[in-house]
DRENNU-619246 format. One line per field, with one value per residue (C-alpha): x, y, z; residue number from 1. Coordinates in steps of 0.5 Angstrom, whole numbers, plus 500, padded with zeros to 3 digits. Example, Ala and Ser with C-alpha at 12.3 -4.5 7.8 and 13.67 -1.06 7.14 Angstrom:
BEGIN
east: 525	527
north: 491	498
up: 516	514
k: 1	2
end
This chain:
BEGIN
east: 539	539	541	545	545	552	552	555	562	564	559	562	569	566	563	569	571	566	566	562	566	562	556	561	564	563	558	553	553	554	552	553	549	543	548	552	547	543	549	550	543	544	549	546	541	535	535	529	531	526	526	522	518	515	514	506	504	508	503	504	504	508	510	516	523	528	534	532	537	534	538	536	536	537	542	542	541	536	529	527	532	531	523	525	530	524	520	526	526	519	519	525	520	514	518	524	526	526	533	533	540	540	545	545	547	544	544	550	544	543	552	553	546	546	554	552	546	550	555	551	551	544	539	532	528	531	529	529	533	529	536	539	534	534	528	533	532	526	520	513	509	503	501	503	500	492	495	493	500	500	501	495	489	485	486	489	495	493	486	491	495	494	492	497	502	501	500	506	511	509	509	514	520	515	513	506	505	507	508	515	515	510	510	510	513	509	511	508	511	507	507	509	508	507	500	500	503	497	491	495	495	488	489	482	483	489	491	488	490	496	493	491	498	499	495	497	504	503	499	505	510	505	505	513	514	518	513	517	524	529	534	539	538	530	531	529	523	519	520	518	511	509	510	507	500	501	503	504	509	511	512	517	521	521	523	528	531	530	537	534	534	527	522	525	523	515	511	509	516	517	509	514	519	515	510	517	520	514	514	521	520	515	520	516	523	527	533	538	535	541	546	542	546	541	538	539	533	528	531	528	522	523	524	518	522	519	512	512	517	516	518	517	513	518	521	516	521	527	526	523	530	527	520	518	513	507	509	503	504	500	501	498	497	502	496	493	496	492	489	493	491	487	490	493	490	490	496	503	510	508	512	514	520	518	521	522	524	530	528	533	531	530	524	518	513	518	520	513	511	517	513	506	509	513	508	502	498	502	510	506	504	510	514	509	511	518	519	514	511	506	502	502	496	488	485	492	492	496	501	500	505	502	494	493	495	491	486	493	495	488	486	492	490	497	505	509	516	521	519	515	522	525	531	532	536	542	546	542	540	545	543	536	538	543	539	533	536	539	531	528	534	533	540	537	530	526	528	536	533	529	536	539	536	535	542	544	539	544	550
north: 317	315	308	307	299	297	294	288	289	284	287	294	292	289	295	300	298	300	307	306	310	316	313	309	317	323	327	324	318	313	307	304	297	295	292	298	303	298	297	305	306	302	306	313	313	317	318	317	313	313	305	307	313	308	303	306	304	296	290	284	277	279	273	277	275	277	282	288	292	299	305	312	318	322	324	322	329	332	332	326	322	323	321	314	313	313	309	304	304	302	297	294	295	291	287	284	278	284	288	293	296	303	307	314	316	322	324	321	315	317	316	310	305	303	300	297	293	291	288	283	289	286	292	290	297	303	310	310	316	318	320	313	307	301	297	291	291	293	288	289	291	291	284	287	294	290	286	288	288	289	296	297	296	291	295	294	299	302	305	307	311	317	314	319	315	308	313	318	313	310	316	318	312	310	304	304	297	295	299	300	303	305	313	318	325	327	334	339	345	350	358	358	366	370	370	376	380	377	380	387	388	385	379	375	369	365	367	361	365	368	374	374	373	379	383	381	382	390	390	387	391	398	396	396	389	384	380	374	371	364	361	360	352	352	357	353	350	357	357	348	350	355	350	345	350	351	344	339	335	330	336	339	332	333	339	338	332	336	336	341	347	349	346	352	356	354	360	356	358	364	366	363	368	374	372	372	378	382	381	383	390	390	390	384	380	381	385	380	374	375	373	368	362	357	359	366	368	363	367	373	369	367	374	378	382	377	375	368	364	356	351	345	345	343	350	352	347	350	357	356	358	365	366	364	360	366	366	364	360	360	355	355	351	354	358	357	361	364	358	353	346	349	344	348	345	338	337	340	337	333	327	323	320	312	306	301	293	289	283	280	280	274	276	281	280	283	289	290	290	294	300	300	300	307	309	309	315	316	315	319	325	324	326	332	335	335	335	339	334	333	327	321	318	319	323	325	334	338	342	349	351	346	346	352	348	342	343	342	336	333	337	334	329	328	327	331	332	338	343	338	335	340	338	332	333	334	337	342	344	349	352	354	355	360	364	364	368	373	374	374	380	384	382	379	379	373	374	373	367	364	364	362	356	354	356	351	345	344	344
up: 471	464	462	456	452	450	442	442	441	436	430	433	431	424	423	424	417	413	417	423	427	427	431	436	438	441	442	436	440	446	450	457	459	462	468	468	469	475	479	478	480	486	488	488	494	494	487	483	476	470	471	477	474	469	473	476	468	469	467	470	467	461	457	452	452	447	446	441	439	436	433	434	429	436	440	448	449	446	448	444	446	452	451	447	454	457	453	453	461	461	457	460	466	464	461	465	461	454	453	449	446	444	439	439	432	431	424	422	422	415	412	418	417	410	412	418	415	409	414	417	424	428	428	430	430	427	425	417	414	408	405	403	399	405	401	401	408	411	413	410	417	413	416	423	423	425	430	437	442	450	449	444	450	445	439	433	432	426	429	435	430	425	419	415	420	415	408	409	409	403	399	402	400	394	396	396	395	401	409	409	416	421	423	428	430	423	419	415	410	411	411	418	422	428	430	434	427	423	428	430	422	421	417	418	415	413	405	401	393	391	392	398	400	396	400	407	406	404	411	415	411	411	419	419	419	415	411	409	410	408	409	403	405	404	398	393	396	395	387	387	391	386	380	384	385	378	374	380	383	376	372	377	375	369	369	373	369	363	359	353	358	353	359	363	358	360	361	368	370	367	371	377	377	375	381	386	381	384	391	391	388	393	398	401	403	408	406	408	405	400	405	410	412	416	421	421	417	422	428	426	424	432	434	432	427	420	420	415	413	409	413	416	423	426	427	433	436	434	435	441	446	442	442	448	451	449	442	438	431	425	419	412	406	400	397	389	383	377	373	378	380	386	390	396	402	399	397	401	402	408	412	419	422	420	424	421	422	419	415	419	425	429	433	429	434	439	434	433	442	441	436	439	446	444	440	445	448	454	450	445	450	452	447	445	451	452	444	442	437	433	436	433	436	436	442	444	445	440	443	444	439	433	436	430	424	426	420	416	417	418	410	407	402	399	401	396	397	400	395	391	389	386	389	386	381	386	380	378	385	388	381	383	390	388	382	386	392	387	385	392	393	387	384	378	374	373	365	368	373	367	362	368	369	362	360	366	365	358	361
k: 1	2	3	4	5	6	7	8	9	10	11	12	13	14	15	16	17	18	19	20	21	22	23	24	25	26	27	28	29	30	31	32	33	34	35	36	37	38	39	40	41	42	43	44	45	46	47	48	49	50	51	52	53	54	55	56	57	58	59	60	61	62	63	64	65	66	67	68	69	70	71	72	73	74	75	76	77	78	79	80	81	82	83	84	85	86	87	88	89	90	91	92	93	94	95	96	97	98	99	100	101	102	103	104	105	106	107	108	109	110	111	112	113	114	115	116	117	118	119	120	121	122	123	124	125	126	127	128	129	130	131	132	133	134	135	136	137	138	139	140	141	142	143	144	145	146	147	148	149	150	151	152	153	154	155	156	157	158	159	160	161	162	163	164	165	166	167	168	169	170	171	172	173	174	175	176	177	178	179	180	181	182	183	184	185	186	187	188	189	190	191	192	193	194	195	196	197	198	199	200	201	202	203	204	205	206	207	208	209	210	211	212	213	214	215	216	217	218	219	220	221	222	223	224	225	226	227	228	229	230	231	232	233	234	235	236	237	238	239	240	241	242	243	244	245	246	247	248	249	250	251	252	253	254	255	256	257	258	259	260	261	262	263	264	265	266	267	268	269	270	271	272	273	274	275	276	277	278	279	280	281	282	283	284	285	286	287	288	289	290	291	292	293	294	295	296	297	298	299	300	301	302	303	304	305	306	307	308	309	310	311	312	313	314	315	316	317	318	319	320	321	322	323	324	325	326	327	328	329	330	331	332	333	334	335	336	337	338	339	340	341	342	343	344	345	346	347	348	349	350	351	352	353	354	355	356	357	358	359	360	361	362	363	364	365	366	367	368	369	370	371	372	373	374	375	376	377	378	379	380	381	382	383	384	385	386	387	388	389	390	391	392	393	394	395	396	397	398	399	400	401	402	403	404	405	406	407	408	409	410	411	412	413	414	415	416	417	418	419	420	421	422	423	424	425	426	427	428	429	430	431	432	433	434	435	436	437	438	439	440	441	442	443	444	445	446	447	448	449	450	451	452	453	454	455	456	457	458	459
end
């Protein structure tokens, strides 16, 4: 039985006039009240609600008192909230005199959260989309995150946590003087491939050069496979990580910002896309990169057809209605490029999904029980089995799916952006996006991509 919280219904007509109305509707969202759902509990006998379920792990002698209101990035269905459901009935278990109200905004999260904090709406905890700029409203958690809480078994929460779960989050939303937010669920972009495909054509070792990608893709395309493939929404992550091997992240934006066009002209992007030029006249992309709308090129990756694609980790989950649970993933670094900045293994695009508390709320401390009893080892093994997650918590096992790129994560020494932030300049990015799909796919040469981009940098 699923207990849903109900948002006060005066800040939800407040709300309605800014553009809330996406949360408070269909299938994006929903709520019900902690009474509704007892009462309804009660009205279903012989039926085993997830209040009770968690209620083998209740402590006694509880003094937290107080009304949390949390807003989550997850839908109500999806496996992650059905988990962060869980781990409000528990904590409401442990915690009788503690309510907790859930909004189930899904990834309208990102257009509605900004609104609502500007509108005064109460929000205590929330997921904190990396799309919107929220530093205005967030607490400094740095004098909270060495704290012990009821959930932390005497331990502080940051030796409970994967100390990348406190330094990603700053990286991430460039607020290193302060921690903005506590991680979990955390993410990795990473060449990601079909294990099986690699040992059938006989690649030992994971490519740590250029060269070595070079030679595994003629092994995979010679064996009658497809070596790479893209969708057209991550196409631009590709040509952002090889300038980043060659010149690093702060170069990309500049790049990306220059309004001269002559920095598209550098030698290191003219080196970029003859590297790209080669590999498509080696036949080494799939054919129908040209026209991959998202998520066909994953599903090919999914059905064996396609042994690589860059992308974050997180795709084991999303193709695995396709692959199965016998299907067997690989992850590894970006590789370094000829005379690069050798910095593949350290240095990739890296993140987490970061819950944050409101400067405003009346009760940090309660907030904070509220993380570290969500993010304690067993709501984070929870989570890793039914959402196929990347743990959050030391000591916690790997899933299946993620356990060959734990040497990734744990290497990483530093959270670049998508595609180290090529992106970022959003007027030129369906630009890349566009000439670097034409080269992939043969319809243009690496001299065309390079006045492409410099011809429209000037614009």
């Amino acid at each position: 039985m699923k207990k849903y919280s109900k948002v006060l219904a005066a800040t939800l007509v407040a709300s309605m006039s800014i553009g809330l109305m996406a949360c408070g509707q269909g299938s994006d969202a929903g709520s019900k009240s902690k009474s509704e759902h007892e009462a309804a509990s009660k009205s279903e006998e012989g039926t085993t609600s997830k209040s009770e379920t968690a209620d083998s792990n209740s402590k006694s002698g509880s003094d937290l008192k107080g009304k949390l209101v949390y807003w989550s990035m997850w839908n109500d269905t999806e496996p992650q909230g059905e988990v962060w459901q869980s781990i409000i009935d528990g904590f409401e278990k442990e915690h009788p005199d503690v309510d907790v109200t859930v909004q189930w905004c899904g990834r309208d999260n990102k257009k509605i959260l900004k609104p609502a904090l500007e509108g005064g709406q109460t929000i205590d905890v929330f997921e904190y989309p990396i799309e919107i700029d929220l530093k205005d409203y967030i607490l400094d958690l740095t004098p909270y995150v060495d704290k012990t809480y009821q959930a932390s078994d005497g331990k502080k929460l940051s030796e409970t946590l994967l100390p990348s779960l406190l330094e990603t989050p700053k990286s991430m939303l460039n607020l290193t003087d302060m921690q903005p937010a506590v991680g979990y669920k955390p993410w990795m972009s990473l060449f990601m491939y079909n294990k099986t495909i690699f040992d059938e054509v006989g690649i030992k070792e994971e490519p740590k050069t250029w060269q070595e990608l070079d030679d595994a893709c003629a092994k995979i395309k010679e064996a009658g496979y497809v070596p790479l493939t893209f969708d057209d929404a991550y196409a631009s992550w590709l040509p952002g990580m090889y300038l980043a091997r060659e010149m690093g992240q702060d170069w990309i934006r500049e790049l990306v910002q220059d309004s001269t066009g002559e920095m598209w002209k550098d030698e290191a992007v003219v080196k970029m896309a003859k590297a790209f030029e080669d590999f498509a006249e080696k036949g080494y992309f799939d054919s129908n990169v040209s026209g991959n709308k998202y998520p066909a090129g994953q599903m090919d990756v999914g059905n064996g057809k396609v042994a690589m694609y860059y992308n974050l980790t997180g795709l084991t989950t999303e193709v695995s209605d396709v692959t199965g649970p016998d299907f067997v993933w690989g992850g590894f670094s970006f590789p370094d490029v000829k005379d690069g900045q050798n910095k593949a293994g350290k240095e990739d695009p890296a993140g987490c999904t970061m819950l944050a508390v409101n400067k405003s709320t009346e009760d940090p401390d309660l907030a904070m029980e509220f993380i570290a009893y969500a993010l304690d080892q067993k709501n984070d093994a929870e989570m890793v089995k039914k959402a196929g997650t990347t743990p959050a918590t030391v000591g916690t096992e790997w899933p299946k799916s993620l356990e060959n790129m734990k040497g990734a994560f744990e290497s990483n020494e530093t959270a670049l952006k998508y595609g180290a932030d090529i992106t970022s300049n959003a007027d030129l990015a369906p630009t890349i996006q566009d000439n670097f799909i034409k080269l992939a796919s043969g319809q243009i040469s690496a001299d065309d991509f390079v006045n492409n981009m410099a011809a429209a940098a000037k614009k």
